[in-house]
C-alpha distance (Angstrom), angle and dihedral (degrees) to the residues before:
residue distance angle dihedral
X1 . . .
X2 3.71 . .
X3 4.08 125.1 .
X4 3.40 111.6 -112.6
X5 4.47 129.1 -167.7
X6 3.27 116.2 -161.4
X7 3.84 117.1 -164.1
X8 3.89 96.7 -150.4
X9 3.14 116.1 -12.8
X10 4.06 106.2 142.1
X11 4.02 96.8 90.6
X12 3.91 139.9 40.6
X13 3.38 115.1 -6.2
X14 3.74 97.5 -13.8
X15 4.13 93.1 84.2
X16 3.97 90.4 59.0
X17 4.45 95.9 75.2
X18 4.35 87.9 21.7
X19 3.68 83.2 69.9
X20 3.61 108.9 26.2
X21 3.90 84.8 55.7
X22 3.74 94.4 44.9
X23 3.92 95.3 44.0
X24 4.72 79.9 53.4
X25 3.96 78.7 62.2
X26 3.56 94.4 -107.6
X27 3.98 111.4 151.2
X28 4.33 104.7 -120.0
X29 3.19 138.2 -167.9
X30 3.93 131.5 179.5
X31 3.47 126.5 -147.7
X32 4.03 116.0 -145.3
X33 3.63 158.5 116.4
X34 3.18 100.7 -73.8
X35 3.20 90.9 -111.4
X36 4.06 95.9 128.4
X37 3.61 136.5 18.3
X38 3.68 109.6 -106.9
X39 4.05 112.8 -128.8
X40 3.56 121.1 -78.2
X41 3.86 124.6 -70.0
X42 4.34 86.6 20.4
X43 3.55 115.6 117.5
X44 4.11 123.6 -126.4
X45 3.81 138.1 -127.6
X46 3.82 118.5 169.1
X47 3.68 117.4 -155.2
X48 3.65 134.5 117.1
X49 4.04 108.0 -108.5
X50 3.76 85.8 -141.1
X51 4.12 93.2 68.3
X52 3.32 120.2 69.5
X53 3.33 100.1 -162.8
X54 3.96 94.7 52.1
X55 4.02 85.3 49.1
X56 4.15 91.9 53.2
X57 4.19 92.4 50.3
X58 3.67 95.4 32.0
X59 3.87 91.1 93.5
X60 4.00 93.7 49.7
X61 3.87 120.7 -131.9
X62 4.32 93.9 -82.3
X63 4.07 89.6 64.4
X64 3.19 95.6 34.8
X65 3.83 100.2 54.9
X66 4.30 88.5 40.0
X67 3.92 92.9 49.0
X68 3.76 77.9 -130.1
X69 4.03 90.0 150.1
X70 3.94 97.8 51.5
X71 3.42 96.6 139.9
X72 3.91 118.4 -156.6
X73 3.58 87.8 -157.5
X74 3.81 139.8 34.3
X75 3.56 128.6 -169.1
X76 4.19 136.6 172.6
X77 3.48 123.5 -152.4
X78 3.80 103.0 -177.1
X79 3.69 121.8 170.8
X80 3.72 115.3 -158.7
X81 4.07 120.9 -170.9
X82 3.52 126.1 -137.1
């Protein structure tokens, strides 16, 4: 099983590899606005990947102190209009 963060991943094209990878049995979580529920059985952080400071807290202190979130894998799925 390998820990994957998604940066996205809850709309458009994002859902397609968040739940391919989650239905291999690979533990996912997205990283997003909060602006849609990510599928079921995917964890959640809400931050905006443009603010640092929103990134750096987004974990809260209990992952952050058990390295629970080291992710072996890290993909963004933004999706940009115009």
């Amino acid at each position: 099983m390998k820990r994957i963060l998604v940066i996205g991943g809850s709309r458009y094209f994002g859902k397609t590899p968040v739940t391919r990878a989650r239905g291999a049995g690979d533990a996912v979580t997205v990283l997003n606005r909060g602006s849609g529920a990510p599928p079921p059985g995917v964890g959640r952080l809400v931050a905006d990947r443009d603010d640092e400071e929103a990134l750096r807290v987004a974990p809260g202190p209990r992952l952050r102190s058990r390295r629970r979130l080291a992710a072996r894998a890290i993909a963004e799925t933004p999706c940009a209009d115009g």
